[in-house]
C-alpha positions as MATLAB code, in Angstrom:
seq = 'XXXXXXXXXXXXXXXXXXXXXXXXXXXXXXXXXXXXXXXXXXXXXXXXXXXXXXXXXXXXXXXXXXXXXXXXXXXXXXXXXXXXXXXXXXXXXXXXXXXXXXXXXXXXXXXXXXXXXXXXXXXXXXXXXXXXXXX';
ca = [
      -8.900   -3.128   -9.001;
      -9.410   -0.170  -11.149;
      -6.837    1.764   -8.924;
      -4.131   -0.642   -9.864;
      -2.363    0.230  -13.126;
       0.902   -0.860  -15.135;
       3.058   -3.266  -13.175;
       1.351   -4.201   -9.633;
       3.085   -5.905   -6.940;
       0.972   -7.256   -3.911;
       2.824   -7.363   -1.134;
       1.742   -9.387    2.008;
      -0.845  -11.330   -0.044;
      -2.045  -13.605    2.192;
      -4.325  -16.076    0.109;
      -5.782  -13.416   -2.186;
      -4.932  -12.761   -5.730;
      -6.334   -9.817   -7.389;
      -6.175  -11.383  -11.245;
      -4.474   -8.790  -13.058;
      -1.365  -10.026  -13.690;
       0.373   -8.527  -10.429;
       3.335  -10.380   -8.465;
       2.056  -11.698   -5.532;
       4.996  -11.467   -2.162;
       4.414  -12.929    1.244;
       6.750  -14.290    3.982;
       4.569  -17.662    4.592;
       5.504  -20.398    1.815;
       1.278  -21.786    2.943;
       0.576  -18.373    1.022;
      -0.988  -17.653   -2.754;
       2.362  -16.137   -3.548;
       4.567  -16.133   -6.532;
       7.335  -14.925   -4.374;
       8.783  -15.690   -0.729;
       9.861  -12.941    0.339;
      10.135  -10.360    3.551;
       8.249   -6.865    3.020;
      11.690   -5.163    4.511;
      13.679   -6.911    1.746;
      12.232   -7.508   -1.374;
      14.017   -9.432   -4.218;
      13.617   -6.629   -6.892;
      15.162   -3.991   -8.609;
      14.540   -0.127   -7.555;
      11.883    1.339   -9.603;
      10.177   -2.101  -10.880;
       6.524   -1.345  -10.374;
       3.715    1.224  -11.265;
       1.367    0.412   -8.444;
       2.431   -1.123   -5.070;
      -0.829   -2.694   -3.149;
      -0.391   -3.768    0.635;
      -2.941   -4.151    3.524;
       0.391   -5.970    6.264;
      -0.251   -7.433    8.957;
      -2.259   -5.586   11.364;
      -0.890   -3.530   13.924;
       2.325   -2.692   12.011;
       5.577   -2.348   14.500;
       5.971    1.084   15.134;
       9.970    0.112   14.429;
       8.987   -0.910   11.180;
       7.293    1.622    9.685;
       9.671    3.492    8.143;
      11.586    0.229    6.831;
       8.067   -0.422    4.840;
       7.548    3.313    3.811;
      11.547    2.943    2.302;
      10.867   -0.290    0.812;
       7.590    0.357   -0.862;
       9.712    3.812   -2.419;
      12.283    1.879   -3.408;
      10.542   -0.262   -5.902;
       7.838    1.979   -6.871;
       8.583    4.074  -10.336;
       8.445    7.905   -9.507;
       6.397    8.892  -12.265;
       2.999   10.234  -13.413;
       0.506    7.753  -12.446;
       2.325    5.466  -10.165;
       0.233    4.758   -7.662;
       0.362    3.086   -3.619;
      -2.826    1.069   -1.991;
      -2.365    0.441    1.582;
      -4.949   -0.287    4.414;
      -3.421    0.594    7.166;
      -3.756    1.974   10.880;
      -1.671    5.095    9.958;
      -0.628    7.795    7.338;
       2.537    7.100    6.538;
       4.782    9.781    4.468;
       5.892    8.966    1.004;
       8.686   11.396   -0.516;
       6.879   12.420   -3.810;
       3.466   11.171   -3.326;
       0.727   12.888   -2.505;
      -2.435   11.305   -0.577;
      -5.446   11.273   -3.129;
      -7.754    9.151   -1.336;
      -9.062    8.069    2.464;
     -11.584    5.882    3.234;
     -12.294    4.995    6.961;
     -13.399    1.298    7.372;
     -14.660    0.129   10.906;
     -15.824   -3.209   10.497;
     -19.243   -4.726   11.499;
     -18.800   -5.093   15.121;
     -19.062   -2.359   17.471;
     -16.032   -1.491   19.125;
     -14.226   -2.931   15.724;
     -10.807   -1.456   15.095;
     -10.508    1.030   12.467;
      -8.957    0.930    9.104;
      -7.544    3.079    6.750;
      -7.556    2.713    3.061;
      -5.008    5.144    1.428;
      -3.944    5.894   -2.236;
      -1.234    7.819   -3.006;
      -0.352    9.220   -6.248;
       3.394   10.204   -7.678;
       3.405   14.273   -7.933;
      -0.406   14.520   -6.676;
      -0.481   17.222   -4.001;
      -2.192   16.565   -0.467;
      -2.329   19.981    1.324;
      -4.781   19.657    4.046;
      -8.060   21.184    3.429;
     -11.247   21.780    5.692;
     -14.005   19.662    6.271;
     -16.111   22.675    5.760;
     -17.339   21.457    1.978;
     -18.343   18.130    3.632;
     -20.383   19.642    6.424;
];
């Protein structure tokens, strides 16, 4: 939650609320949403939110993808320390945004698929770099 600043919206929320004053969006009305409302078409102006946090429903349509990616950029503010949390099964390009953090999550079972947790940060740059430092 420390990640999340300014305005937050929560998109696909399921039945989890984070607590910190974020709007809450899902499609299912049996959801902890404040708002009913499809990921591709949200009900809000352009540039209404600091920090956009998603984790949609697995397996993404491939068809989709870049009707999230221009959602989530429509209602993000471009500006110093807006911010997007996904978890995700792919990197996804955001005009603007540069990826500041990975994290790989498998799961506890053995052949479990894998996540990706991603933030992106408004003017942060992302130029690949070498695992050498790691190693």
């Amino acid at each position: 939650m420390s990640r999340m600043k300014g305005r937050v919206l929560h998109l696909c929320c399921g039945h989890t609320r984070f607590g910190v004053g974020e709007v809450n969006v899902d499609l299912s009305p049996n959801s902890a949403a404040d708002v009913i409302a499809d990921m591709f078409r949200l009900p809000f102006p352009d540039s209404s939110f600091d920090t956009v946090v998603s984790d949609p429903p697995y397996k993404l349509a491939y068809d989709k993808r870049a009707m999230f990616v221009e959602e989530i950029l429509r209602v993000i503010r471009k500006r110093k320390g807006s911010r997007i949390l996904l978890k995700l099964d792919f990197i996804p390009y955001f005009e603007g945004f540069g990826l500041t953090e990975l994290y790989v999550y498998q799961g506890k079972r053995y052949w479990a698929h894998v996540s990706l947790l991603l933030m992106f940060e408004y003017g942060a740059d992302s130029s690949p770099e070498t695992l050498d430092k790691y190693i």
